[in-house]
C-alpha positions as CSV (number, residue, x, y, z in Angstrom):
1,X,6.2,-76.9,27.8
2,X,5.3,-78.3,24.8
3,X,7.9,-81.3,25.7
4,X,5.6,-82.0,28.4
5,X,2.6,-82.3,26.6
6,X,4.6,-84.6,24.2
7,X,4.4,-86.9,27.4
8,X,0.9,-86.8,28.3
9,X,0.4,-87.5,24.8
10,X,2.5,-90.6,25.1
11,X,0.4,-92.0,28.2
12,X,-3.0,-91.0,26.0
13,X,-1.3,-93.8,23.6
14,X,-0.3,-96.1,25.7
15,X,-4.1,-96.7,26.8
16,X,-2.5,-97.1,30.8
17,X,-5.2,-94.4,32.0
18,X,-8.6,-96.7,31.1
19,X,-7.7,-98.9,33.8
20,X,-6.9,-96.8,36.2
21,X,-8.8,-96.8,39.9
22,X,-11.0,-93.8,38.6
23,X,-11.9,-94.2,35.6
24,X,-16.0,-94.7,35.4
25,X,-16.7,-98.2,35.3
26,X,-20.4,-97.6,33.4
27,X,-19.3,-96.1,30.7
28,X,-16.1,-95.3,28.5
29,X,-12.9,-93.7,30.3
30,X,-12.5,-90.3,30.2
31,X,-8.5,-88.9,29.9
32,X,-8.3,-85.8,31.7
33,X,-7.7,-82.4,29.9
34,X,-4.1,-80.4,31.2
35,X,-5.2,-77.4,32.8
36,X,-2.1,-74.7,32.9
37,X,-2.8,-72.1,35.3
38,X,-0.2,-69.4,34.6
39,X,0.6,-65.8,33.8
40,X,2.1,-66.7,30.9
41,X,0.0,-68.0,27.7
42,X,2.1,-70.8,26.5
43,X,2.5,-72.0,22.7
44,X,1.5,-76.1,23.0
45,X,-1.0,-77.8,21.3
46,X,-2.0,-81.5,20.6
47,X,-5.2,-83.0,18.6
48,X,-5.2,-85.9,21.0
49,X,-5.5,-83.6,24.7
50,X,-7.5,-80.9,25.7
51,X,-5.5,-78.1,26.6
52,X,-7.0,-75.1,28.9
53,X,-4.7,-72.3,29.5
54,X,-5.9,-69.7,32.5
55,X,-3.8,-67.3,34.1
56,X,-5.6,-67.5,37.5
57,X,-8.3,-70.2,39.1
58,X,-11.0,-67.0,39.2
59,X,-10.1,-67.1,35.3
60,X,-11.3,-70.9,35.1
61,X,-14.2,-70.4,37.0
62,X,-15.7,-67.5,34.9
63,X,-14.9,-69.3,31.7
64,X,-16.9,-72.2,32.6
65,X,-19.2,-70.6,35.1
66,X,-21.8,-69.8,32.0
67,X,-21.1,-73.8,30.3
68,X,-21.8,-75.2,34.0
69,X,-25.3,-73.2,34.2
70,X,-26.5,-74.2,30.9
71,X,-25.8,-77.9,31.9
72,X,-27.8,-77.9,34.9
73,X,-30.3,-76.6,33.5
74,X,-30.5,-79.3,30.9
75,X,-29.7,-82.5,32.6
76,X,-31.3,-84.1,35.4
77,X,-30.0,-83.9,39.1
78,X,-28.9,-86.8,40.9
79,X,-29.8,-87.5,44.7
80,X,-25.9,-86.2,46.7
81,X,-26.1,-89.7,47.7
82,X,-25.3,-90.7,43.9
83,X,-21.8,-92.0,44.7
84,X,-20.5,-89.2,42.3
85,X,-17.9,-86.2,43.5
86,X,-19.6,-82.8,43.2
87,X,-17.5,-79.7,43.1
88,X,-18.9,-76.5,42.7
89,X,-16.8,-73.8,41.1
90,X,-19.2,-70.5,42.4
């Protein structure tokens, strides 16, 4: 596993992800954290890529069900006609 983050780590370096379709075009791009959603808790790291490890989707959700509540509360809201994709993980 860890021979796979080795290549996202190689794409992270080779900048090809800022100009892809995606990417904000306001602000600065954003390369997506790995998400590995498995039983088993794997030993990969990497200072360049965030790395979440869950064993189930519920898992996810209640590990950033308490981060998503406190940024609501602190941000402003933006019309559902924004342009931006909404997903809500409760």
């Amino acid at each position: 596993m860890q021979g796979k983050i080795n290549l996202y780590e190689e794409f992270f370096f080779s900048d090809e992800w800022k100009a892809l379709h995606w990417q904000p075009k306001d602000r600065a791009a954003i390369f997506p954290s790995v998400i590995l959603i498995t039983p088993v808790r794997y030993a990969v790291s990497s200072d360049h890529i965030r790395i979440i490890q869950v064993a189930s989707i519920h898992e996810l959700m209640e590990k950033y069900k308490s981060a998503g509540k406190q940024q609501k509360d602190g941000r402003l809201r933006t019309p559902a006609s924004s342009g931006r994709i909404k997903i809500n993980l409760t």
